[in-house]
N, C-alpha and C positions, 0 to 999 in steps of 0.2 A: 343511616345507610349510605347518606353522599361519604362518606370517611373512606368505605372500601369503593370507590371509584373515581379517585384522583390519581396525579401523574405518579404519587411516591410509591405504589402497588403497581405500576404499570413497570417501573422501572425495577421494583423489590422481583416481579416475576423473570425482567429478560434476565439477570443479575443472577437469580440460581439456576435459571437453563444453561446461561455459558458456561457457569463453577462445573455443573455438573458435566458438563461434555469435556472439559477438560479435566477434571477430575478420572475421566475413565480413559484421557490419552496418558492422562500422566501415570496412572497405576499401569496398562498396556507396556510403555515404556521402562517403568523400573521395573515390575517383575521378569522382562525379558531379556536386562543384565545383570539383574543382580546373581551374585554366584553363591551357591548353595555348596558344601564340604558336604564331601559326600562318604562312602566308604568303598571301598574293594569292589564290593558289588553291585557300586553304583544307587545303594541305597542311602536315606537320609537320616538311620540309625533311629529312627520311629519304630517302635513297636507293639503292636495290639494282640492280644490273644496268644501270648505266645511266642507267634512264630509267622502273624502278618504285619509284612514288613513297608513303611513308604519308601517308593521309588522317587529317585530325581529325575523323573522322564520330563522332555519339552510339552509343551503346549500341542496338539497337534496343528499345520499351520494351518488348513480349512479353517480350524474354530478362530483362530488369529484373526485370519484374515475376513471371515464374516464381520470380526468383531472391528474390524478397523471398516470395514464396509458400512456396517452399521452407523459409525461416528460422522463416518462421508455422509450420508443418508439424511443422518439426523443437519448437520451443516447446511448441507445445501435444500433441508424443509424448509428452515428457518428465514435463509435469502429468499425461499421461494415463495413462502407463505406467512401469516403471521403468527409468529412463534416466540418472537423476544417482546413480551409486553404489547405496547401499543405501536411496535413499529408493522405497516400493514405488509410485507413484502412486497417482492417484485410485482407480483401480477393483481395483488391489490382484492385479493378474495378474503370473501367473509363471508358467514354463515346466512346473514341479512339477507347481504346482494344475491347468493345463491336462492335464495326466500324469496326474495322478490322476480328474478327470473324466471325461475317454477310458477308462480301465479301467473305475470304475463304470460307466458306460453299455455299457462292453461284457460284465460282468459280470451286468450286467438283459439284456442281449439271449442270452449265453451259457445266461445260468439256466430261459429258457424250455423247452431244447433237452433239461434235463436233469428237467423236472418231471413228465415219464413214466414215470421210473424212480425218483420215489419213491417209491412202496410194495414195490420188488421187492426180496427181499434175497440177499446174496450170488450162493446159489446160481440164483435167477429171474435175478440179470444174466447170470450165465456164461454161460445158455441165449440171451439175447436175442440178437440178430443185430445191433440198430442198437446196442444197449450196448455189445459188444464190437467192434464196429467203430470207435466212437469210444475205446475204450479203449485196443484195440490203439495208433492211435495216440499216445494219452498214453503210452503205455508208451515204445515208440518215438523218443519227441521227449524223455522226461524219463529212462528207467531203463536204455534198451538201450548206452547207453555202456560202462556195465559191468557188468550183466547179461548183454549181447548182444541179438542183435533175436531170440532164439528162447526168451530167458531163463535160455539152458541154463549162463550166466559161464564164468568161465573162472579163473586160479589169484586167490586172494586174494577173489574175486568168487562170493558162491555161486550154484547152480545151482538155479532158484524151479520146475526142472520134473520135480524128482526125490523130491519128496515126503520132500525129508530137512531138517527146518527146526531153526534153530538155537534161535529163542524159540518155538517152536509154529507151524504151520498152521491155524489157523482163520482163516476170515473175519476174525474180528474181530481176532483180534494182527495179524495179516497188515497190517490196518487203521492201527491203532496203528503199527506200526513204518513204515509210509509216513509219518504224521502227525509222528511225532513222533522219528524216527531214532534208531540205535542205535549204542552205542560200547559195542565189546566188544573187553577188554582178559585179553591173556592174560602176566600178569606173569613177569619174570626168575626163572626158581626156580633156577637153578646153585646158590645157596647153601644153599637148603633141600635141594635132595638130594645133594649130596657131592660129589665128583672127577669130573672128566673120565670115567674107567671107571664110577662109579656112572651119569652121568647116560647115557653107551653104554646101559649094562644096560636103564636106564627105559627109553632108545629102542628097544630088542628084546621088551620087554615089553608097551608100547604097539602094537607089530607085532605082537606073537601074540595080541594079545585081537581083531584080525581075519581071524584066523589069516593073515597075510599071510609071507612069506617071511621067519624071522629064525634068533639064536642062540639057540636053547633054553638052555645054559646060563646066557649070560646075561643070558637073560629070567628064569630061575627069578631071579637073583641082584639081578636089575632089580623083580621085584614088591614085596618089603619096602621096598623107598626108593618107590615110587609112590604111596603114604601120603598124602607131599604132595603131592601131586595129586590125591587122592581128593576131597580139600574141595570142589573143583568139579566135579570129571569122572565123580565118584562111584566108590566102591568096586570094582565091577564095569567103570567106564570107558567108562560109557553114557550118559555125560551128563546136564546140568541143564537142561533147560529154560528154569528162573526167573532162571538167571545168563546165559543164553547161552552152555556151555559145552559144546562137540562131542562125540559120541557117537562116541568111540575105537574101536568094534567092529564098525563096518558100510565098512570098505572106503572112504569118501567121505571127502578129504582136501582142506579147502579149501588151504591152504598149500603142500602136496606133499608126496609120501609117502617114505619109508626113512629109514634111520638119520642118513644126513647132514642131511636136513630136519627132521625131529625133533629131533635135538641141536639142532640153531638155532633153534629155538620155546622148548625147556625154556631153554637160556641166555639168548639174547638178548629171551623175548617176544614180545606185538605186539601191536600196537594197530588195531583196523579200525574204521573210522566207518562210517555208511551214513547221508545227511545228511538231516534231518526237510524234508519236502514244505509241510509247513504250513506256509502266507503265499505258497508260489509256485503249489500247487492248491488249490481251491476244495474243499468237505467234497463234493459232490456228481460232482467229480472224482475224488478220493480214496477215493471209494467204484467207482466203476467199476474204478479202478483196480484195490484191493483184491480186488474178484469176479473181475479178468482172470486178475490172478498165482495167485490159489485156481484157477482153472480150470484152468493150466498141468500142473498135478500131478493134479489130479482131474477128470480126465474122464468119469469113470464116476461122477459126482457129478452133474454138471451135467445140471440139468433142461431 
C-alpha cells in the first residue's frame, strides 16, 4: 500500500489537473477561431432527416463566458486550497485539520456539560441522577459490547456487577483500568506442571478450592504440582490483585468452569486485553464512567 502514497502520485495527480485545465482553455480558444465554410444560409451543409439542417451559429457568450469563469474558479481553488497533489494551498486546509477543529470545539461545548461534577467524587457521581444518566450512556456506546448493556459479561468478559474484581474495585483502579487498559496474560504451564494426569490432578484441585464438584483423590495428588501456580494465584488460590490473577475459590469463572476448561487454561493459556479508553474519552468522561461501573456492584455504597 506505501507504493500508492509516495511523492510520484502526488505529483502524477497535480500533473493531470493542470493538462486538464488547460486542455479546456485550449479547446475554448480554437473552436472560437476556427472558421467553419459555411453555405448561403449560413448552414454547415449537415443534414439529417431530410431536411434538418446544422447551423454555423456562435457559442452563446453567457455559456462562454460561465465556461471561462468556471476555469478562473477552478485556478484559483487550486492556489487556494489543495488541489495540485501534495501541494497544501494558501490557507493550508485539509480535511484533518477541519476534523480536528470540529472535535475541539466540540470538546469546549461537551466540557461545559461536565463542570458540575467536578467536585463530586466517585461515590457523589453514583448518586447523581444527571451523572449517571450521561454515564449510563457512555457505558452503553463504549463498554456494553462486551460487558453487556447490564454489565453483568458474559464468558471471557467479566462481570463489573458482582463485586468480584480482578485488579481491585475501587473508584480509582476501576479508574485506571478504563484509562489505561489491561492485558492479563495467563501463561502455558503444561511444562511446569508435568503430564497430562498431573495437570488433570491440578484441574481437580483447582475445583475443590471452590469446593465445586471434583476428584478428591486427585485433587489430593493435584495440590503438590499447584506450586506452580502459586506464584500468581497464591498459595491458598485466592488470588493477586497486583498481577490480575483470579481468586480460584469463590465459584466465578471467567473462562468456564470443570475439568475440561481448566486443562485448556493450564496448557494452552490466555491472553485477555481490555483496550485503554484514553484518547477516545475525555478524563471527565472517564470519570463518570468509572463512578457508574463502582455503582454496578455497590449500591449500598452510593450516596
Amino acid at each position: 500500500m506505501s507504493d500508492f502514497i509516495n511523492g510520484f502520485w502526488s505529483g502524477y495527480v497535480a500533473i493531470i489537473t493542470v493538462v486538464s485545465i488547460l486542455f479546456c482553455v485550449v479547446i475554448l480558444i480554437v473552436t472560437g477561431r476556427k472558421k467553419v465554410k459555411v453555405s448561403a444560409d449560413n448552414s454547415t451543409g449537415h443534414v439529417w432527416d431530410g431536411d434538418l439542417r446544422e447551423m454555423n451559429n456562435p457559442l452563446p457568450r453567457w455559456w462562454v463566458g460561465m465556461f471561462w469563469l468556471t476555469i478562473f474558479f477552478g485556478i484559483l481553488y487550486l492556489v487556494v486550497y489543495p488541489g495540485l497533489g501534495g501541494n497544501p494551498g494558501m490557507l493550508g486546509w485539509s480535511s484533518s485539520g477541519e476534523l480536528k477543529a470540529e472535535n475541539e470545539q466540540a470538546e469546549k461545548t461537551i466540557a461545559k456539560v461536565y463542570e458540575k461534577f467536578a467536585g463530586l467524587d466517585a461515590r457523589q457521581l453514583a448518586g447523581n441522577k444527571d451523572a449517571m444518566g450521561i454515564a449510563e450512556r457512555l457505558f452503553l456506546n463504549n463498554c456494553a459490547q462486551c460487558h453487556g448493556s447490564d454489565g453483568r459479561g458474559s464468558k471471557g468478559f467479566p462481570n463489573l456487577a458482582d463485586n468480584d474484581w480482578l485488579y481491585g474495585g475501587t473508584p480509582e483502579i476501576i479508574q485506571q483500568t478504563i484509562t489505561d487498559g489491561r492485558n492479563g496474560v495467563m501463561p502455558p504451564m503444561a511444562a511446569a506442571v508435568g503430564s497430562a494426569e498431573d495437570i488433570s490432578n491440578v484441574a481437580h484441585y483447582v475445583m475443590s478450592l471452590s469446593g465445586s464438584p471434583h476428584d478428591a483423590l486427585k485433587a489430593s495428588q493435584g495440590k503438590p504440582k499447584f506450586t506452580a501456580c502459586a506464584a500468581c494465584h497464591g498459595p491458598d488460590g485466592k488470588g493477586n490483585p497486583a498481577l490480575g490473577a483470579p481468586n480460584l475459590s469463590d465459584k466465578i469463572w471467567l473462562h468456564g468452569w470443570g475439568e475440561e476448561a481448566i486443562t485448556a487454561m493450564i496448557t494452552a493459556g490466555k491472553n485477555n486485553q481490555m483496550p485503554a479508553q484514553k484518547g477516545r474519552l475525555s478524563e471527565p468522561q472517564i470519570r463518570l464512567l468509572s463512578a457508574y461501573v463502582w455503582g454496578l456492584s455497590n449500591q449500598a455504597g452510593v450516596k
